[in-house]
ZAMARGU-4260 file (C-alpha; in steps of 0.2 Angstrom, whole numbers, plus 5000, padded with zeros to 4 digits):
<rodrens>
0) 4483/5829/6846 | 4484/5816/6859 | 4477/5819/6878 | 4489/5819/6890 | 4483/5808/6901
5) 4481/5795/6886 | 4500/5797/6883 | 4501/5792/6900 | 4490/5777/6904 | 4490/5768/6886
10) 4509/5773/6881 | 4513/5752/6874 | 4497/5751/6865 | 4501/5767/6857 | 4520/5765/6853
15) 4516/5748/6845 | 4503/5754/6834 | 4512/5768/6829 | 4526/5757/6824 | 4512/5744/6816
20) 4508/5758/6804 | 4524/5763/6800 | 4525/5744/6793 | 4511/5746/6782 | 4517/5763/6774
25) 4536/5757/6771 | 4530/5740/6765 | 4519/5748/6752 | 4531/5762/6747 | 4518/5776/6757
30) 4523/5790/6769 | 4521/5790/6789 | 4519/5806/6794 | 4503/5802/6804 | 4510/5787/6814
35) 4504/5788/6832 | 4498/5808/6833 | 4478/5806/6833 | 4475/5807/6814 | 4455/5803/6807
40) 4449/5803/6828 | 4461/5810/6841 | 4449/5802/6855 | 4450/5783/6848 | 4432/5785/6837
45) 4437/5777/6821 | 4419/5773/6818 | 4413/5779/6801 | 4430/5787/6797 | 4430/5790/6777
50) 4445/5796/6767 | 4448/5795/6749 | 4453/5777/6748 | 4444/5771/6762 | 4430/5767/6774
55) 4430/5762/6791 | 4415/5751/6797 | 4420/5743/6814 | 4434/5748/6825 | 4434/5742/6844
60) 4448/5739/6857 | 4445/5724/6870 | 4454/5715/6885 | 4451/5696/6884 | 4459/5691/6899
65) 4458/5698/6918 | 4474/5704/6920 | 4469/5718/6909 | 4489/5718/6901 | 4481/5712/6883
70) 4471/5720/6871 | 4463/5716/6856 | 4461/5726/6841 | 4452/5727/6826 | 4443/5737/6813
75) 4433/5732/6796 | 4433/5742/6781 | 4429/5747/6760 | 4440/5751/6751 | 4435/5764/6735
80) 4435/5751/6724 | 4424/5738/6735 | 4440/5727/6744 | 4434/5721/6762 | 4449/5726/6771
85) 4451/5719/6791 | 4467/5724/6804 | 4466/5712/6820 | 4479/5714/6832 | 4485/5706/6848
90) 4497/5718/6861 | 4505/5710/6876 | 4510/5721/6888 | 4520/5721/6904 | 4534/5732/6906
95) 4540/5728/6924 | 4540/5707/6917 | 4540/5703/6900 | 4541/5720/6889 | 4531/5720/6873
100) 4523/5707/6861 | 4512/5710/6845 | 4503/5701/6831 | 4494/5708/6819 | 4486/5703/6802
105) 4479/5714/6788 | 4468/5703/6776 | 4460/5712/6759 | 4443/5700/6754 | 4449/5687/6766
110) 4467/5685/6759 | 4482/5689/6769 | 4492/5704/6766 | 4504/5701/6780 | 4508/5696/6797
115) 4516/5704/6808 | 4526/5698/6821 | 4537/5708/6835 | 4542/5707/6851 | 4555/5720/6864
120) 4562/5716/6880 | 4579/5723/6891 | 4589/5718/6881 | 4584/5718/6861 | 4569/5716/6851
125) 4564/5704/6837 | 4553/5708/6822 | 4547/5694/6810 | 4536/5702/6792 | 4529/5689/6782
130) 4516/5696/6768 | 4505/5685/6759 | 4497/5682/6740 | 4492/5700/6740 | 4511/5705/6738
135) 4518/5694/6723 | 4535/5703/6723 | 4539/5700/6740 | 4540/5686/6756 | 4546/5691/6771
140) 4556/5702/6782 | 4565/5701/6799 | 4576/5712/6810 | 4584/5708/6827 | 4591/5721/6837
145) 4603/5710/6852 | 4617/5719/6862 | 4616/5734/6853 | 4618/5727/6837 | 4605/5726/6820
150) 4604/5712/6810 | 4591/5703/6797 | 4586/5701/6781 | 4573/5704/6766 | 4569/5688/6757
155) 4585/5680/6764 | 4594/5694/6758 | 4605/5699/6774 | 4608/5717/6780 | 4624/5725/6783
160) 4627/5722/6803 | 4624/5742/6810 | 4624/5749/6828 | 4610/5754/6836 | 4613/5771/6846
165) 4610/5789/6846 | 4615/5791/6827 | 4606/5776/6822 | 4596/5783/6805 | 4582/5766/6798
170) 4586/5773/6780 | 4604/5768/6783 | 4599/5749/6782 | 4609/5743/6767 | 4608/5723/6760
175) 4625/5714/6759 | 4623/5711/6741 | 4624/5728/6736 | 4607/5724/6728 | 4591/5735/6730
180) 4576/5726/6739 | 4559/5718/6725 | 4548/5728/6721 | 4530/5723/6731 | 4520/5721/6717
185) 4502/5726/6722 | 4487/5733/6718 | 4487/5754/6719 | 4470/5755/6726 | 4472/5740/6738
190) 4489/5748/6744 | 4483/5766/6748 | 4467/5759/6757 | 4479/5748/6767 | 4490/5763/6773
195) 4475/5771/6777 | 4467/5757/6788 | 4486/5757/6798 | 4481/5774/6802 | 4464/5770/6809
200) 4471/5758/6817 | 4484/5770/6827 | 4469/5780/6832 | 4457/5765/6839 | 4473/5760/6850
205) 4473/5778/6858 | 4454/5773/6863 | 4460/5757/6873 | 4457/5755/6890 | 4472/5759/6902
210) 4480/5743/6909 | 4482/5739/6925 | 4499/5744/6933 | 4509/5730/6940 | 4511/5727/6960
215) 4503/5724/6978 | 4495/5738/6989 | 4505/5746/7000 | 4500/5734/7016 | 4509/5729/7031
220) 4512/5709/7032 | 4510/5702/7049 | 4518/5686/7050 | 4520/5682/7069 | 4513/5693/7084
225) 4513/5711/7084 | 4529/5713/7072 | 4528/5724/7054 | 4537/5712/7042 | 4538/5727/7030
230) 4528/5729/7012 | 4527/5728/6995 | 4524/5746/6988 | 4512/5752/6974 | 4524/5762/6964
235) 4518/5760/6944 | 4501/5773/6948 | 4510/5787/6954 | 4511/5802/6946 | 4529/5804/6943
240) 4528/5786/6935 | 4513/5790/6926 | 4524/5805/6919 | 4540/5793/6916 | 4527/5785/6904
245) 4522/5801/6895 | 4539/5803/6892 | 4543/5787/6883 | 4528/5787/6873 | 4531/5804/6866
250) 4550/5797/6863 | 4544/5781/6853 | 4531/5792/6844 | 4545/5806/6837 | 4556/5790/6833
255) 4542/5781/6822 | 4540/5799/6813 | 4560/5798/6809 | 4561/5783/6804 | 4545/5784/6792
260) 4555/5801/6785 | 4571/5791/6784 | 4561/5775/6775 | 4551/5786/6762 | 4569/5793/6757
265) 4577/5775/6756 | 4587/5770/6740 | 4579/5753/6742 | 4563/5747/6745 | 4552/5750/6761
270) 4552/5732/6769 | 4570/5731/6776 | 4568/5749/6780 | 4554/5745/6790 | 4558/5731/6800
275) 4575/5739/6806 | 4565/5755/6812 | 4550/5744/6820 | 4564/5736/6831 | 4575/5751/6835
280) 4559/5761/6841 | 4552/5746/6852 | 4569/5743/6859 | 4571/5763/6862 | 4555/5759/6872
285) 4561/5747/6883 | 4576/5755/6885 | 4565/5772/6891 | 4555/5759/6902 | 4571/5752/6911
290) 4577/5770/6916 | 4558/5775/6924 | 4560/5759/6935 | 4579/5763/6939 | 4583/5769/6958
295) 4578/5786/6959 | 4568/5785/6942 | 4549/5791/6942 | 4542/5773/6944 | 4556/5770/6956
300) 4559/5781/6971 | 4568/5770/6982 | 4576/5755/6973 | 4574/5738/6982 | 4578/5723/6972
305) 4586/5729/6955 | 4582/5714/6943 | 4572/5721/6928 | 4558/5718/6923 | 4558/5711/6940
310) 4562/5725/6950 | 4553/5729/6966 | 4555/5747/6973 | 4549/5756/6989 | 4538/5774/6987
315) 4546/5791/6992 | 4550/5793/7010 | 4551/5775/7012 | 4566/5764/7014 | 4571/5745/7009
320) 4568/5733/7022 | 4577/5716/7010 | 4582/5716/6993 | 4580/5697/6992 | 4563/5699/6993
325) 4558/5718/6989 | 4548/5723/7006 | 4551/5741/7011 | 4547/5750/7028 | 4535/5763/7027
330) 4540/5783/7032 | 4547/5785/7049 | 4550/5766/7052 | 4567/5759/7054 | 4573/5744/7044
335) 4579/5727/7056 | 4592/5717/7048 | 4581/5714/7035 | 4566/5705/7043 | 4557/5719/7054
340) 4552/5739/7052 | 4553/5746/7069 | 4540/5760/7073 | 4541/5775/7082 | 4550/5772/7100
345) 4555/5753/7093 | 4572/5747/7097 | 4581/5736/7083 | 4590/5722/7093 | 4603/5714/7081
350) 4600/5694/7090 | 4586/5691/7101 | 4589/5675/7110 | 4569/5670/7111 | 4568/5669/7093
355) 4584/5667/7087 | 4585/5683/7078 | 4582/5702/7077 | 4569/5709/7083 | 4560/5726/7086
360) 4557/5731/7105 | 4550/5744/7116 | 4564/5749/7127 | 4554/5744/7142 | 4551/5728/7134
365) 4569/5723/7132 | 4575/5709/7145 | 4592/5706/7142 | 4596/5702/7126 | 4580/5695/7125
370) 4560/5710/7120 | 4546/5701/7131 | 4527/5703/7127 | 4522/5720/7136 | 4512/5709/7151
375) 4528/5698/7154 | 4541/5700/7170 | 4559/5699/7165 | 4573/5691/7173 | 4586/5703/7165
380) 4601/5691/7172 | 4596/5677/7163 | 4586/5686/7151 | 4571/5676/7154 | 4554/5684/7150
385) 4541/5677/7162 | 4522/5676/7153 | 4511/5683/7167 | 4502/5671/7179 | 4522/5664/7179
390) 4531/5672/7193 | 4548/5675/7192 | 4560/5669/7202 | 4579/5667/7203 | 4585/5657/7184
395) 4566/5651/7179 | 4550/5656/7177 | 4537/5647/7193 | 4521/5638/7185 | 4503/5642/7187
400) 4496/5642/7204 | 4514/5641/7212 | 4524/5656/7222 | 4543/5661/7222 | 4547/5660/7239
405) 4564/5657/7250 | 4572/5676/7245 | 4565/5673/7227 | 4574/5657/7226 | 4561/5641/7227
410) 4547/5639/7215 | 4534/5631/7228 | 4515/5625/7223 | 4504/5638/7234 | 4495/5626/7245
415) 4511/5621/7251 | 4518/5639/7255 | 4519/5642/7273 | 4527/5658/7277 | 4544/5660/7265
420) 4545/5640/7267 | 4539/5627/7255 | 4532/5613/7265 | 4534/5593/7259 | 4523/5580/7252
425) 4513/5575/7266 | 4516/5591/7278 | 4506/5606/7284 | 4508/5622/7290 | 4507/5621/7308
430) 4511/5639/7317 | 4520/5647/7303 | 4532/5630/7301 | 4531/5616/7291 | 4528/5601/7301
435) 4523/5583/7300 | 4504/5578/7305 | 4511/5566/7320 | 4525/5578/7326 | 4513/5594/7330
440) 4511/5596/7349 | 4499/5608/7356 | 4505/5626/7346 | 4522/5620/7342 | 4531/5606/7331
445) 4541/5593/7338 | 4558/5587/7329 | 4557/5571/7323 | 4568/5565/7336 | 4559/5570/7350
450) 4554/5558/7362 | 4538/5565/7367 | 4525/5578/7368 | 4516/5589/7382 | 4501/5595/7371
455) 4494/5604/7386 | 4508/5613/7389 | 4515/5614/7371 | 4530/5605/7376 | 4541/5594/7366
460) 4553/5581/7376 | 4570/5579/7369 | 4576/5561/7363 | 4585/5561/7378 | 4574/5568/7390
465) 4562/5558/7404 | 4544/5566/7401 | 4538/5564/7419 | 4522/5571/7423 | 4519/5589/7414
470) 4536/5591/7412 | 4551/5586/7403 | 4567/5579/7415 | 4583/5590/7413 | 4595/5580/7402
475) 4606/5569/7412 | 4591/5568/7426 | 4577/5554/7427 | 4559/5553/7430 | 4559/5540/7447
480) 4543/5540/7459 | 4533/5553/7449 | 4547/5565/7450 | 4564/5570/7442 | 4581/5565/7447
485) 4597/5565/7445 | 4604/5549/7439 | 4619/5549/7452 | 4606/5547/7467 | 4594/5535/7459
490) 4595/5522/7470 | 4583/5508/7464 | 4565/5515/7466 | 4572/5528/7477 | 4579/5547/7473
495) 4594/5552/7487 | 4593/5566/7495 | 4607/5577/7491 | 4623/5571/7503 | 4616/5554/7503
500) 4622/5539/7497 | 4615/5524/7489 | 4619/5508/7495 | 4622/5498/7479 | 4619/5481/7489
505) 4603/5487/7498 | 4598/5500/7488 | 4598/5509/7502 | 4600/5529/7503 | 4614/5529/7517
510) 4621/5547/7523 | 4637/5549/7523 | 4650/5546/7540 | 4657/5564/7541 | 4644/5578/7535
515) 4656/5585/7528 | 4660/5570/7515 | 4652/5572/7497 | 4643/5557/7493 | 4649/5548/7477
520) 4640/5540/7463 | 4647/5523/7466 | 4641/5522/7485 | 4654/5528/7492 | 4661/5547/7500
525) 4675/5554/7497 | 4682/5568/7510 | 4676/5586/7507 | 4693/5594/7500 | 4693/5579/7486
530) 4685/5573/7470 | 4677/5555/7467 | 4684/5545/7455 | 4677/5534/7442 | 4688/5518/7449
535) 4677/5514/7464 | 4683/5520/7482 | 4696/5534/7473 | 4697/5550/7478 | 4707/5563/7472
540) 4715/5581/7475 | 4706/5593/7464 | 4714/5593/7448 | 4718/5577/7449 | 4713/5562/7442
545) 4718/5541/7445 | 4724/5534/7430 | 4729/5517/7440 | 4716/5507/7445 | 4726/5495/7453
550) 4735/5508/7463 | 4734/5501/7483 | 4738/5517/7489 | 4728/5530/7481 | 4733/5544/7474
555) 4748/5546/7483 | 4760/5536/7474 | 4769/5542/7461 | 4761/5540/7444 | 4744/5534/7451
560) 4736/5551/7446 | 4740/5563/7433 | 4735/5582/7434
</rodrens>
C-alpha cells in the first residue's frame, strides 16, 4: 500500500503512471488491477523485481531541471525469453500553471512498442497512442476530452461522441462504424513482459522525489518608506493542501482501476478503450486540482485573484489586500484601498494629499488630510507636514536655519531675527529694533527722517526740529544765539523777550507803547482785549478775524471781519 505521505507529495507522478500502465494492459488485451497501488515495491524499489515474465535490471526516477516540476523515468528489463525491454518517461507537472504533460516510450531490443503521448489542463485533456513495428495489427489511437465532451479515433476509425460526467463508464467507447477495433497482433511473451514492466514502472514513480510546491514565502514588500505593501502567501505546503492532494490522487487511482475493469470487459479491442479512460482519469485530476485551489478549498483559504492555474490565494486568517495582483495582508492587518495593510493602531485614509493616494497612519501622525513621518510638525489647516529642522509657520514650512516669527506669521533667516521682527538686508538689531547702521543714535534709532542725532543723550531731532546744543528746539521754535526760540520773536540774530517786539526795519526788539499791548509777529501791537492779524497792522475782537485786507477802517466796518 501506498504511504500516505507519498499520496500526498508525488500525487501527478503517480496518477500519470497509473494511467500509463493502464495503456499497456488495454493495448495488449491484459488486466489492470494493480495500476497505481504499490505492486512488486510499495516504497519505489523496483530494483531486481522478478516475476514470471519478467526481470527488472534498472529503475531510477530523476529531476533534470531546477525547478524540480519534471521527472524522468526509466527502468531496463529481460524478458523470459531474453527481449531487452526499456520504459522511459518524461512527466511535466505544474498544477497551479499548466496541469499535466507526459511522454513515454516502451521499446523491446531497441524497437518501439509505442509512444505515448497525453496532456490535462482546466479545461480538457488530450491523449495521442502511436505503437510501433512490434504491434503489426495496429497504428494509432487518440482521445480528446474538450468541454465535457469525448471524442477520438483508433486507426482513423472515429468514436461515438459521449459525455464525460459521473456516469461516464471507458467500456462504453463505441466506434462509429459499428466495427470492433484490429487485433494487435504481438508476441504472447513480449506482451505479458510488457504489462509487467508498466507495473514496475507505477511503483518507481511512487519512489520519485516530491516537487516543489508553487509560490513565494510569505514576506512583506516594502516598496516606499515604512509602509507594508501586503504579500504573496505560501499556500500549496500546508497541510490542508497537502490533504487536498491526497485526495485527488486516491480519486485518479480508484478511477484508473474502473476503467482497467471496464476495458478488460470491453466488446472491442483495448486501444480505444484506453485512450478514452487515460483522458477521462487525467481530466478528473485536474478537475480535483481546480476544487483544492478554489476560495475556501485546502490549498486555498482566502481566495485572491481567481484565474486558474493562475490563482493567487491568501493563508487562513489572512485577507486580500488586491486581486489584480494577489497580495494579501497578514492576521490582524487591515487592507487600504488595495495598496497598503495597516497594522495595529494604523488608520486607513482613503486620499492622502502628499502622495496622492491612501495611505496607512498613526492617528497622531494624521495632519489634515495628509499622515506626516512621526518627527514632522503639521499644519493641520493647510495640511502641510513640516520635516523637522523646518519650522512651521502660518501656510508653509520656514527653511533650515530660519525662525517663524511675527505671531507665526513671517519665515525670517535667524541672524536677522530681532525680537518677533525680521530685520532687512543691510540692518541690525539695534536695542531690540531693527535699524539702519547710520540711523542708531546712542541707545536708540532714529527715523529715517530725522534731522539729527544727540548720541550722548540718546536723542533723535525730528525733521523739523532745530538741534541746538544738547537739545532738540520744540517744533515751531528755533535755535538763535546758542539757544531756542520761538520763531515769532526772532528778530535777526536776536530772540525778543516775551512782550517785545521786533522792529522789522532795524531788527530792533522794541517794547511795546502800552504794557498792556501784546506784541505781534509782524512788528506791531495790538491792544490787550484783541487778536493780531495776519494782514499787517489788523487787530481783531476775539473770535474774529479780517477777511478784507484792504479794509481802511479795521474791523469795524461791516464785512471786513467774519466771526
Amino acid at each position: 500500500m501506498m504511504r500516505r505521505h507519498k499520496l500526498n507529495s508525488n500525487w501527478p507522478i503517480v496518477a500519470v503512471l497509473a494511467l500509463t500502465i493502464c495503456l499497456g494492459y488495454w493495448g495488449f488485451g491484459g488486466g489492470c488491477t494493480t495500476a497505481g497501488t504499490g505492486g512488486g515495491g510499495g516504497d519505489g524499489d523496483t530494483d531486481g523485481i522478478t516475476t514470471e515474465n519478467l526481470r527488472v535490471s534498472e529503475a531510477t526516477c530523476e529531476q533534470p531541471d531546477a525547478e524540480e516540476n519534471s521527472y524522468d523515468i526509466d527502468l531496463r528489463g529481460v524478458s523470459s525469453k531474453g527481449h531487452q525491454l526499456a520504459y522511459t518517461s518524461r512527466v511535466i507537472t505544474d498544477p497551479q500553471d499548466g496541469g499535466l504533460q507526459v511522454e513515454t516510450e516502451v521499446t523491446a531490443d531497441g524497437e518501439r512498442v509505442m509512444l505515448i503521448t497525453a496532456s490535462a489542463h482546466s479545461t480538457g485533456a488530450e491523449v495521442q497512442v502511436e505503437y510501433g513495428p512490434l504491434v503489426p495489427g495496429m497504428s494509432s489511437a487518440s482521445a480528446l476530452i474538450q468541454d465535457g465532451t469525448l471524442t477520438g479515433d483508433v486507426d482513423g476509425r472515429e468514436f461515438v461522441p459521449m459525455p464525460v460526467d459521473d456516469d461516464f463508464d471507458a467500456a462504453d467507447v463505441a466506434l462509429q462504424d459499428g466495427e470492433s477495433p484490429p487485433e494487435h497482433g504481438m508476441d504472447p511473451d513480449l506482451e505479458a513482459a510488457v504489462i509487467d514492466l508498466l507495473a514496475a514502472a507505477a511503483t518507481t514513480g511512487e519512489g520519485c522525489p516530491a516537487p516543489t510546491a508553487n509560490g513565494s514565502e510569505a514576506e512583506k514588500v516594502v516598496l516606499s518608506g515604512h509602509k507594508n505593501n501586503g504579500h504573496y502567501s505560501e499556500t500549496v505546503e500546508t497541510g490542508d493542501c497537502l490533504e487536498c492532494w491526497g485526495i485527488c490522487i486516491a480519486e485518479g487511482v480508484a478511477c484508473a482501476a474502473g476503467v482497467t475493469g471496464g476495458c478488460w470487459l470491453a466488446i472491442f479491442g483495448a486501444p480505444a478503450c484506453y485512450a478514452a479512460g487515460y483522458a477521462a482519469c487525467i481530466y478528473a485530476e485536474v478537475e480535483c486540482d481546480i476544487d483544492c485551489y478554489r476560495g475556501g478549498g485546502g490549498c486555498c483559504p482566502v481566495m485572491c485573484h481567481d484565474n486558474y492555474p493562475a490563482s493567487v490565494c491568501c493563508l487562513e486568517g489572512e485577507s486580500c489586500l488586491n486581486p489584480d495582483t494577489g497580495r494579501c495582508c497578514g492576521p490582524g492587518e487591515t487592507p487600504c484601498y488595495q495598496k497598503y495593510c495597516c497594522e495595529g493602531t494604523e488608520v486607513c485614509m482613503p486620499y492622502d494629499t502628499g502622495i496622492k493616494g491612501p495611505n496607512c497612519c498613526e492617528p497622531e501622525d494624521i495632519c489634515g488630510t495628509r499622515c506626516c513621518n512621526p518627527t514632522d510638525s503639521c499644519i493641520p489647516d493647510y495640511s502641510l507636514c513640516c520635516p523637522a529642522g523646518n519650522p512651521p509657520c502660518f501656510d508653509t514650512c520656514c527653511d533650515s536655519g530660519q525662525q517663524c516669527i511675527n505671531n507665526n506669521m513671517v519665515c525670517c533667516d535667524e541672524e536677522n531675527v530681532c525680537n518677533d521682527r525680521c530685520c532687512a538686508d543691510g540692518e541690525v538689531c539695534h536695542s531690540g529694533v531693527c535699524c539702519a547702521p547710520d540711523l542708531v543714535c546712542g541707545s536708540v534709532c532714529c527715523d529715517e527722517l530725522d534731522s539729527a542725532c544727540i548720541p550722548e543723550l540718546s536723542v533723535c531731532c525730528g525733521f523739523d526740529q532745530d538741534i541746538c546744543g544738547n537739545t532738540c528746539c520744540p517744533i515751531g521754535e528755533s535755535c538763535v544765539s546758542g539757544a531756542c526760540c520761538p520763531d515769532a520773536r526772532i528778530c535777526g540774530t536776536e530772540c525778543c523777550p516775551a512782550g517785545d517786539y521786533c522792529d522789522a526795519q532795524t531788527e530792533v526788539c522794541m517794547a511795546c507803547p502800552n504794557a498792556t499791548d501784546v506784541a505781534c509777529e509782524g512788528g506791531w501791537c495790538c491792544p490787550a482785549d484783541t487778536v493780531c492779524q495776519p494782514v499787517e497792522g489788523y487787530c481783531c475782537d476775539p473770535g474774529y478775524m479780517c477777511c478784507d485786507a484792504s479794509c481802511s477802517d479795521g474791523c469795524e466796518l461791516a464785512g471786513s471781519c467774519v466771526h
